[in-house]
C-alpha distance (Angstrom), angle and dihedral (degrees) to the residues before:
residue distance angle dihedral
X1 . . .
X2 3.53 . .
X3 3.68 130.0 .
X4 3.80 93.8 -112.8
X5 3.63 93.6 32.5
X6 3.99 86.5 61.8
X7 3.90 94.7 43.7
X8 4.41 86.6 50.8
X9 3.72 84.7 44.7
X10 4.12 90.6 51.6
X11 4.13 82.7 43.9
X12 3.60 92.9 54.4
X13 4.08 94.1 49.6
X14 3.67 83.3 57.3
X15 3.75 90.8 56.3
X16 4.00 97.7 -113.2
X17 3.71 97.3 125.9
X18 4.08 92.9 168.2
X19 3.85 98.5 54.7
X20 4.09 84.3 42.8
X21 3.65 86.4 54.5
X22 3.58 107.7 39.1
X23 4.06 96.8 34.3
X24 3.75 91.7 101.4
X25 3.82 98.6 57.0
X26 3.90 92.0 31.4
X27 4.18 85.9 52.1
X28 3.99 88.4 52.9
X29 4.20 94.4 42.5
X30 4.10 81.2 52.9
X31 3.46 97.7 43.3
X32 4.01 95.1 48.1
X33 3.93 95.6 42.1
X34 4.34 92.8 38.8
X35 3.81 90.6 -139.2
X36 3.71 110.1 176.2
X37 3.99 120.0 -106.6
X38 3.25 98.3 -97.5
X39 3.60 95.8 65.3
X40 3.44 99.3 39.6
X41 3.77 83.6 54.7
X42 3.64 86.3 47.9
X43 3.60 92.6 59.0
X44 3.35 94.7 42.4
X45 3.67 91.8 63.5
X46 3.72 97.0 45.3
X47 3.11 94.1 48.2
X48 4.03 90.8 62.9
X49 3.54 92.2 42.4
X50 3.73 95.2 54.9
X51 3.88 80.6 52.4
X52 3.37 96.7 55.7
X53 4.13 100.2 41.5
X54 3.86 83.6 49.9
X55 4.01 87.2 54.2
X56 3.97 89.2 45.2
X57 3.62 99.2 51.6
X58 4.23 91.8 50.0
X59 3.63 90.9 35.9
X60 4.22 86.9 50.9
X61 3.87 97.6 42.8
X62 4.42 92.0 46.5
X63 4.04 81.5 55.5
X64 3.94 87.4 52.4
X65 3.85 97.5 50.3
X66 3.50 94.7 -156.4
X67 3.91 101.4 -170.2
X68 3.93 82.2 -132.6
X69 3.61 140.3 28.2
X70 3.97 120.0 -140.3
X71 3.46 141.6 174.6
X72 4.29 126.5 -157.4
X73 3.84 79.8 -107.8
X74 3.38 94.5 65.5
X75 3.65 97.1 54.7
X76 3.77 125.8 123.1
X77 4.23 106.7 -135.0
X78 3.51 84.0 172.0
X79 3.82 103.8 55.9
X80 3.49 93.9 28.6
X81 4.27 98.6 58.3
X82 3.67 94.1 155.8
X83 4.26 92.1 81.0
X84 3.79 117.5 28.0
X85 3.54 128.4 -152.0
X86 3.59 101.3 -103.1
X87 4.05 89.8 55.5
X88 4.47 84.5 51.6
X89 3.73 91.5 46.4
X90 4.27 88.8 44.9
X91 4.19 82.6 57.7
X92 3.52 86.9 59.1
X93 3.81 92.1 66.9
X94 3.95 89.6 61.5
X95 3.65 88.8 -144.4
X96 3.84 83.4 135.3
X97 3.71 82.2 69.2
X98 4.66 86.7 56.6
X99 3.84 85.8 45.4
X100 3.57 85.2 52.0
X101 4.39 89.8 -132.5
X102 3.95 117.4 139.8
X103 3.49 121.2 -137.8
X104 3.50 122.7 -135.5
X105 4.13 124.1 -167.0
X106 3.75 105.2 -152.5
X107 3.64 120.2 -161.7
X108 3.75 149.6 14.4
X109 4.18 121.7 -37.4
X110 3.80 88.0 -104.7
X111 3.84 96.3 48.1
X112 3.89 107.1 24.3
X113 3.70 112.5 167.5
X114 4.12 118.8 -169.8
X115 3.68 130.1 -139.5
X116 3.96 128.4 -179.0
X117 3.63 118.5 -165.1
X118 4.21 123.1 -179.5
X119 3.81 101.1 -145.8
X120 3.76 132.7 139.0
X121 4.06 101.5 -62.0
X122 4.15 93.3 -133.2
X123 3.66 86.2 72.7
X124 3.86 114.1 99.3
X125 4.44 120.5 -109.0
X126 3.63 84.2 -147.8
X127 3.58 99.0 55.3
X128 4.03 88.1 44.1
X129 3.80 83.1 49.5
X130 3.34 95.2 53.7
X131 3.48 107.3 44.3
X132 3.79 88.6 47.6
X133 3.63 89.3 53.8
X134 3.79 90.3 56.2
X135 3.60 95.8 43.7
X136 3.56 106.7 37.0
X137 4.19 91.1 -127.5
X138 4.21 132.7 59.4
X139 3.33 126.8 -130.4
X140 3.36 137.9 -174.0
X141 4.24 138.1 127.3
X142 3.28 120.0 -54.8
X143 3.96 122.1 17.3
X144 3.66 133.1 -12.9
X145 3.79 127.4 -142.7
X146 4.09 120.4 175.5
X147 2.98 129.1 170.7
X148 3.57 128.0 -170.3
């Protein structure tokens, strides 16, 4: 057993299964480009916790069972007139989450409607969800936007 092949076998025991993996190649990038320690141990380290964030986010969305899997690429502006792209991209700046308003996606994947409500932020999406599923509006304190 190799020198490197012992250190990635010490990584894996320690349950960091990227660096073990990658330690080779990221050894050879280091040695080529004499980066200091600290940023080899830097990329080391990010390296694993890309890994692992990757690993959450599939592990998270199998637990969900969404019947279908979709990205904001892959929506329809032109079907789906009621929200246009310019209000989807604005969601993307989370200042709903400054204004303290939740954002609740109404709806199956082929006909999603959006709604934002400001209300106080302890209260529950689902329950806002719900009730404006079985009353056709939301309401809440402060101002409501739906769109449909």
């Amino acid at each position: 057993m190799s020198s490197i092949d012992s250190v990635a076998q010490k990584y894996r025991g320690l349950y960091l299964s990227a660096i073990a993996q990658g330690l080779e190649k990221l050894l050879g990038q280091a040695e080529a480009n004499a980066v200091s320690y600290l940023h080899f141990a830097e990329t080391l380290i990010e390296l694993e916790l890309q890994q692992r964030n990757g690993k959450r986010i599939e592990q998270n969305q199998r637990r969900a069972g969404f019947p279908v899997h979709k990205s904001l690429d892959e929506f329809d502006y032109v079907f789906q007139t009621s929200i246009s792209k310019r209000e989807v991209n604005s969601l993307l700046d989370f200042g709903f989450i400054d204004n303290r308003e939740n954002v609740v996606f109404i709806g199956s994947p082929e006909r999603l409607s959006a709604a934002m409500v400001t209300q106080d932020p302890a209260q529950s999406v689902m329950a806002l969800a719900h009730y404006a599923v079985l009353n056709g509006q939301l309401t809440g304190q402060g101002e409501n936007h739906v769109v449909h």
